[in-house]
C-alpha positions in Angstrom: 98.6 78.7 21.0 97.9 75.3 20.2 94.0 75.0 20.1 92.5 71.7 22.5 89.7 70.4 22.7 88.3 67.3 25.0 87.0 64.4 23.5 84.4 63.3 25.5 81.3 61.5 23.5 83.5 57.4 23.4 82.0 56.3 26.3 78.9 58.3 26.5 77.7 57.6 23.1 78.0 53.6 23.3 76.9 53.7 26.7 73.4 55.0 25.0 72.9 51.9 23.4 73.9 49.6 25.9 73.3 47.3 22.7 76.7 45.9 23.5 76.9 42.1 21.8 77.7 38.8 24.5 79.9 36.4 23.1 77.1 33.9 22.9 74.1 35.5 21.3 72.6 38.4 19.4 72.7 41.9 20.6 73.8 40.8 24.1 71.1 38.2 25.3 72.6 35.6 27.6 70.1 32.2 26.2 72.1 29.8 28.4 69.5 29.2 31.2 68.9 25.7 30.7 71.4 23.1 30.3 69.0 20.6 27.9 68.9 24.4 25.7 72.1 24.6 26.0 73.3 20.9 24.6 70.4 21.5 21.6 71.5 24.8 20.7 68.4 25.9 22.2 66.5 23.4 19.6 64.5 22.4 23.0 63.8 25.5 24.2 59.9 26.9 23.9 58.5 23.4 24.9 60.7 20.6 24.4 63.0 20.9 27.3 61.7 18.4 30.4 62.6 19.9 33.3 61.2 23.3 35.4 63.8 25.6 33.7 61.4 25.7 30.5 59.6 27.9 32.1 62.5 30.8 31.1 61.6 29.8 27.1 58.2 29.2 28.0 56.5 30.0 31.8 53.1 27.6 30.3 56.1 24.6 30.2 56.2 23.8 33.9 52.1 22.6 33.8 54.2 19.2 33.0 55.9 19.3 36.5 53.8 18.1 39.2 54.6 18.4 43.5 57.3 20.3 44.7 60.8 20.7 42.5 63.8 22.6 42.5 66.4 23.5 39.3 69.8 24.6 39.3 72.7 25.3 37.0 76.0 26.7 36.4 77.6 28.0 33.3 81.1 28.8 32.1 81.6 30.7 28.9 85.1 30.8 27.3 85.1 32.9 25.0 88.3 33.7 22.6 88.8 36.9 20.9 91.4 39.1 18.9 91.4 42.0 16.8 93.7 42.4 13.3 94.7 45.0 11.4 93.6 47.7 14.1 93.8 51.1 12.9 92.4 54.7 14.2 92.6 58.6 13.7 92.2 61.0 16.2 88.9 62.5 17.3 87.5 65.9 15.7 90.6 65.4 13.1 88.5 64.4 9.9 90.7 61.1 9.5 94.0 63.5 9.0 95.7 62.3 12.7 96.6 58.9 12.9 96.5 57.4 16.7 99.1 55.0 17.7 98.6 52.1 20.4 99.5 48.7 21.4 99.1 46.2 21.4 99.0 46.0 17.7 96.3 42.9 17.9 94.3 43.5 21.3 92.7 39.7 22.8 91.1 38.3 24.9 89.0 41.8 25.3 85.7 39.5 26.1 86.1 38.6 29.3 85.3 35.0 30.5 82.0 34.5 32.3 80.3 32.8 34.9 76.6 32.3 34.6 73.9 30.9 37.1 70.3 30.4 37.2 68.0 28.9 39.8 64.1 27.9 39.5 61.3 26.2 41.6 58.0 25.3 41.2 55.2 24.3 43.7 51.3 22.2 42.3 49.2 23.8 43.9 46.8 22.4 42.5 46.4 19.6 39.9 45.6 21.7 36.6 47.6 24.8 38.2 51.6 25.4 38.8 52.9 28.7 40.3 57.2 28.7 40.1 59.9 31.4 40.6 62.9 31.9 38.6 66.5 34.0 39.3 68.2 34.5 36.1 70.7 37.1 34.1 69.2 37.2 30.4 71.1 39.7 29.4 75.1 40.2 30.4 78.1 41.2 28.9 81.6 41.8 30.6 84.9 43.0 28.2 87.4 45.0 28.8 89.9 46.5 26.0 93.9 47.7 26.9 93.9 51.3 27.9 96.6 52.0 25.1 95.3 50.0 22.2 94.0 52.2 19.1 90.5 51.6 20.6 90.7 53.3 23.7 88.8 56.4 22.4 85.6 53.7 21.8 86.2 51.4 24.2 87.4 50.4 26.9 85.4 48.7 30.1 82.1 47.7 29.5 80.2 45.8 32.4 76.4 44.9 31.5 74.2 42.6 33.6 70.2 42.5 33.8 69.1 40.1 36.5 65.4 38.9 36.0 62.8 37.8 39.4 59.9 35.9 37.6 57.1 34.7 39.8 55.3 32.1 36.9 52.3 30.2 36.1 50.4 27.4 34.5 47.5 26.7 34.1 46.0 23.3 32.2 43.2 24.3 29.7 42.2 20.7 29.2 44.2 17.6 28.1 45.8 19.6 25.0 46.1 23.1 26.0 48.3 25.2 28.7 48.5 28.5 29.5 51.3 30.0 31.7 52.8 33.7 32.6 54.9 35.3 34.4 56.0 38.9 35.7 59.5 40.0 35.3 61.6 42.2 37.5 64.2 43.1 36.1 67.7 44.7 38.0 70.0 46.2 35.3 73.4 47.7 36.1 75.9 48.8 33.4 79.3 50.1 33.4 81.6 51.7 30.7 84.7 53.0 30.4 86.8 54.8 27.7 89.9 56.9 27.2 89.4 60.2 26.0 91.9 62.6 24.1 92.5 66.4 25.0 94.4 67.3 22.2 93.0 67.2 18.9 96.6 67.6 17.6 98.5 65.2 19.0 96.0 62.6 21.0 98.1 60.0 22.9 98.3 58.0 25.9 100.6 60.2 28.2 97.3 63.2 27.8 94.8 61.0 28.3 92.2 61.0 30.8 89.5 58.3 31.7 85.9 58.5 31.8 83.3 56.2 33.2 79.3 56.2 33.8 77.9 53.8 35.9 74.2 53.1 36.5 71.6 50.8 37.7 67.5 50.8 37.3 64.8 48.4 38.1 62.5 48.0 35.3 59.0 45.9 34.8 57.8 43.1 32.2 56.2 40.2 31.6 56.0 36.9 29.2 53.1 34.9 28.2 53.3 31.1 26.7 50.9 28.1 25.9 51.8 24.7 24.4 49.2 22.3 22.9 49.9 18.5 23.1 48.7 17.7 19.4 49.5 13.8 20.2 51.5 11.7 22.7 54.5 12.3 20.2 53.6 15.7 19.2 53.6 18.9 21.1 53.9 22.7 20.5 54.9 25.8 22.3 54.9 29.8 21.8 56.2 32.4 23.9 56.3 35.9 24.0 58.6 38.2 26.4 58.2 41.7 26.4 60.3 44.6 25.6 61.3 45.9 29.4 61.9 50.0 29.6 65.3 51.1 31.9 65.5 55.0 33.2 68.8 55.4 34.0 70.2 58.1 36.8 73.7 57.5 36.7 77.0 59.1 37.5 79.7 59.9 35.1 83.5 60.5 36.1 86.4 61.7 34.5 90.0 61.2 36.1 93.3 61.8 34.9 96.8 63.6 36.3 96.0 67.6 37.2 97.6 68.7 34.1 95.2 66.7 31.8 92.4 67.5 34.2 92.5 70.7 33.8 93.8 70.9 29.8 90.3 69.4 29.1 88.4 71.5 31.3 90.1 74.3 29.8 89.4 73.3 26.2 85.4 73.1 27.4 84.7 76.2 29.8 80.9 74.7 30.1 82.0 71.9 32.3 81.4 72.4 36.0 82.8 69.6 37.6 84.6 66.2 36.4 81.7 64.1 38.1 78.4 64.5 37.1 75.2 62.6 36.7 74.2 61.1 33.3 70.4 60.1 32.4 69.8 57.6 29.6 66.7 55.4 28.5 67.0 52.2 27.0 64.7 48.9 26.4 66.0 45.4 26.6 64.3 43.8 23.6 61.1 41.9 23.1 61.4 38.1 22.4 58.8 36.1 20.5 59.8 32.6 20.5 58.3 29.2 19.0 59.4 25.6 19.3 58.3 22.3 18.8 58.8 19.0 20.1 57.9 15.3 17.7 58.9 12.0 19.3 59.6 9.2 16.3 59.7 6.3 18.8 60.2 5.6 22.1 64.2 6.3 20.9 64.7 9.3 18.8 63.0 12.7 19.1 63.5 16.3 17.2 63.6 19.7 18.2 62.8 22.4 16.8 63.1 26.4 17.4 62.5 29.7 15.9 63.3 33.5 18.1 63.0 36.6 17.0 64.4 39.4 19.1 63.1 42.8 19.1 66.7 44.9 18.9 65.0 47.4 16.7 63.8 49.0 19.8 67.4 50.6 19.6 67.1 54.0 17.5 68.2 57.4 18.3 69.5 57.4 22.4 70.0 60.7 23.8 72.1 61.3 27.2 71.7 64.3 29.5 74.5 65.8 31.9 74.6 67.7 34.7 77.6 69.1 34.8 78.3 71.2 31.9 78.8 68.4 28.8 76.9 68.4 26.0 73.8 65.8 24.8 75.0 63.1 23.3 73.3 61.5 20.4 73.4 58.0 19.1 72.0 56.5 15.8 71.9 53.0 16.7 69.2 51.8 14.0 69.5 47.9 14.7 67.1 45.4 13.5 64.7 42.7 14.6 67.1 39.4 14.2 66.3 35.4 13.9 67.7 32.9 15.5 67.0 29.2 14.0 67.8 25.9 15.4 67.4 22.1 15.2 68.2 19.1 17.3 67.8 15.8 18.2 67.5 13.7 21.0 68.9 10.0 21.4 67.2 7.9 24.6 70.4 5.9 25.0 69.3 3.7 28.2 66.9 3.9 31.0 68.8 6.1 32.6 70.5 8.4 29.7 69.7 10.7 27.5 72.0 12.5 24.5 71.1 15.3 22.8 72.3 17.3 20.2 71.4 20.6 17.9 72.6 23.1 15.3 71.5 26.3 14.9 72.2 30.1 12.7 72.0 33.5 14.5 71.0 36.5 12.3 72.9 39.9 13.7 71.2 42.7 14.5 73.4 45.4 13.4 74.0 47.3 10.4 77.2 47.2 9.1 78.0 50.9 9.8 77.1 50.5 13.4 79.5 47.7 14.5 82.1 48.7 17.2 84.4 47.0 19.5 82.2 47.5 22.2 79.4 45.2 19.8 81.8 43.2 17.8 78.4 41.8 16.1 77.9 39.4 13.2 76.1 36.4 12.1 76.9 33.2 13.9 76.3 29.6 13.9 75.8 27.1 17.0 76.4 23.3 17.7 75.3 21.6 20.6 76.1 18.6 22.7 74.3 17.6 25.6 73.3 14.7 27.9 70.8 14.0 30.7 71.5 11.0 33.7 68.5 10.4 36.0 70.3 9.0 38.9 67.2 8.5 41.0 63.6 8.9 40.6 63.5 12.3 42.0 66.6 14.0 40.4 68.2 14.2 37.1 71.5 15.4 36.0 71.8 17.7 32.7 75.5 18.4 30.8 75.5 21.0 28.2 78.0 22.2 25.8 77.7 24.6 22.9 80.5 26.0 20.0 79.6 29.7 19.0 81.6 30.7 15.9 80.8 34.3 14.7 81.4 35.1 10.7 84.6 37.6 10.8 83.3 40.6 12.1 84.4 43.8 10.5 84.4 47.3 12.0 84.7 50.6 10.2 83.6 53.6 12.6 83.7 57.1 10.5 81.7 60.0 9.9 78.3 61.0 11.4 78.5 60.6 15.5 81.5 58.9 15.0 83.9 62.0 14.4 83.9 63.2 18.5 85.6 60.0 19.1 87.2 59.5 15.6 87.7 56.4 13.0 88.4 53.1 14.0 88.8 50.2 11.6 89.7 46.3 12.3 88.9 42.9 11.8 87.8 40.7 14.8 87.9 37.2 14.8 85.7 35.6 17.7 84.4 31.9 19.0 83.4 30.8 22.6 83.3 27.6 24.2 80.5 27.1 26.8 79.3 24.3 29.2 76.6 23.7 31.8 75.8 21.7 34.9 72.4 21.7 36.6 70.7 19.5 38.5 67.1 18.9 39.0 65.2 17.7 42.0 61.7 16.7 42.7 61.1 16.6 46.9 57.9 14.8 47.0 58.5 11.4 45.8 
């Protein structure tokens, strides 16, 4: 009898991580929460940006924003992706079964996304500013063909974190500011996969599907100050902290009958085809510094420096409940640099152009890079421009080109052999633009 065995760990094992890269940043951080960031490829952001949705790069920012005011903005993200010279063996094989798929070059895997963010602050007094911000800093949304030569990786992958930050301010003296805030954060994640019961003959008519779903609530905070050097020369630090998720999730197989039961033949320890799947994971730390110098009343430069804290991502183990084995995954990511620079152009009274450049350090090792975290370095250009339209409200346009260095994935050995070898070249840009719109009530 032909022997079969159920290959189960594709999902489960990238789900650990949950270190899954966005289109825009690194590791999966979603930066685009300001529209005056975005145009300056975030050269503005940690004290240079003038409007209350600093306070998401730095919560001391908003000490600059007096009565009652009210941000908003709206993001599209167009990314374009596609995957060349795709190739895969089968799972438990040792490289010897070769798996066949199409298309031949999956795109367009990263989905396009929608982004919003929405911020107020209140002086409640005049050396003290308390604000509230809605935001997603982390999210991630792609989806691979069920029958490409990935399919035993990846699949679906859904991530989204959504942060609730009541913020502070507080003025020092003329130079120094202080601010804060405590972040709640909402994360839910979603993963699919295809997984092979035969380790003989693994194709898309014996498939079955798998997918763990799971949501937690999880607890931070961030800390900031500037220091106004001069009337042309400020500064600004930040620091967010590492937040900790405990996932309880669910985890579902589904398939015909036949393949149903061929995989829960091949592994008498299972118990049932849904289950519930624990996990821990940390969304990283971020330790951020900018600084603002105005030449003349006409030109101005940004400047920006953030480092990430993805080496919180090690070993993740997952626990089941209904018969299948730990899995283990060796992420071993790094801490990771993001550099920028910008300027700003005072055009008129009433507008403002801005523009920036910046380089993006990845965080992940070359052995680690999958489909699911199609991760390299990556350089940004900005465009931006600002209309006040009225004393009370002001108008931001943002645009930013993301172009990642060819990213090159070669999955074998080591945790990689339950879901087998997987080896391609990605190619992968995104085009992304910004509207807000900023008010201030009590004028």
């Amino acid at each position: 009898m032909k022997k079969i065995k159920i290959v189960l760990p594709a999902s489960f094992l990238v789900l650990a991580t949950l270190v899954h890269t966005n289109s825009i940043a690194n590791g999966y951080e979603f930066l685009h929460q300001s529209a005056e960031g975005l145009g300056s490829a975030y050269a503005t952001n940690g004290t240079a940006i003038n409007d209350i949705s600093a306070m998401f790069s730095n919560p001391a920012s908003i000490i600059r924003f007096d009565g009652i005011r009210a941000s908003g903005n709206f993001t599209l993200d167009l990314p374009r992706s596609e995957m060349d010279s795709a190739s895969a063996t089968g799972p438990y094989s040792s490289g010897t079964v070769i798996v066949e798929g199409s298309p031949s070059k999956p795109k367009q895997f990263i989905d396009t996304a929608f982004g919003a963010a929405g911020y107020m602050t209140y002086e409640y007094e005049e050396d003290l500013i308390v604000g509230f911000a809605i935001n997603a800093p982390f999210a991630y949304v792609s989806d691979y063909v069920d029958t490409a030569v990935t399919r035993y990786t990846a699949t679906k992958t859904g991530l989204q974190a959504i942060n609730f930050s009541p913020t502070f301010a507080y003025r020092v003296n003329q130079k120094w500011a202080i601010g804060g805030s405590l972040n709640i954060q909402d994360y839910e994640a979603t993963l699919g996969t295809q997984v092979a019961t035969s380790v003989d003959d693994p194709n898309v008519n014996t498939d079955i599907s798998s997918l763990i779903e799971g949501s937690d609530i999880g607890y931070g905070f961030s800390i900031g100050f500037e220091f106004q050097q001069s009337d042309r020369t400020r500064y600004g630090a930040s620091f967010r902290s590492k937040i900790d998720h405990h996932f309880k999730g669910t985890v579902k197989l589904s398939g015909t009958d036949a393949n149903l039961a061929s995989g829960s033949t091949s592994l008498p320890s299972l118990t049932n085809y849904n289950g519930v799947a624990k996990f821990d994971i940390s969304t990283p730390f971020m330790l951020q510094f900018g600084l603002l110098h105005k030449l003349n009343e006409t030109y101005e430069l940004y400047a920006n420096a953030n480092l990430s804290g993805w080496s919180a991502f090690k070993d993740t183990h997952i626990t089941y409940d209904n018969g299948l084995p730990e899995t283990v995954v060796d992420n071993d990511w790094s801490d990771s640099w993001y550099f920028a620079v910008g300027m700003g152009y005072q055009y008129s009274e009433k507008v403002k152009l801005r523009t920036g450049m910046a380089y993006d350090w990845t965080p992940t090792p070359s052995a680690a890079v999958s489909p699911r975290a199609p991760n390299n370095d990556r350089y940004n250009i900005g465009l931006g421009a600002s209309y006040q339209y009225s004393p009370a409200t002001k108008i931001d346009f943002g645009y930013q080109y993301i172009k990642f260095t060819e990213v090159t994935i070669a999955l074998a050995g080591g945790n990689n052999v339950p879901r087998g070898t997987l080896n391609g070249k990605i190619n992968l840009y995104a085009n992304v633009f910004m509207l807000q719109m900023n008010h201030q009530f009590n004028l």
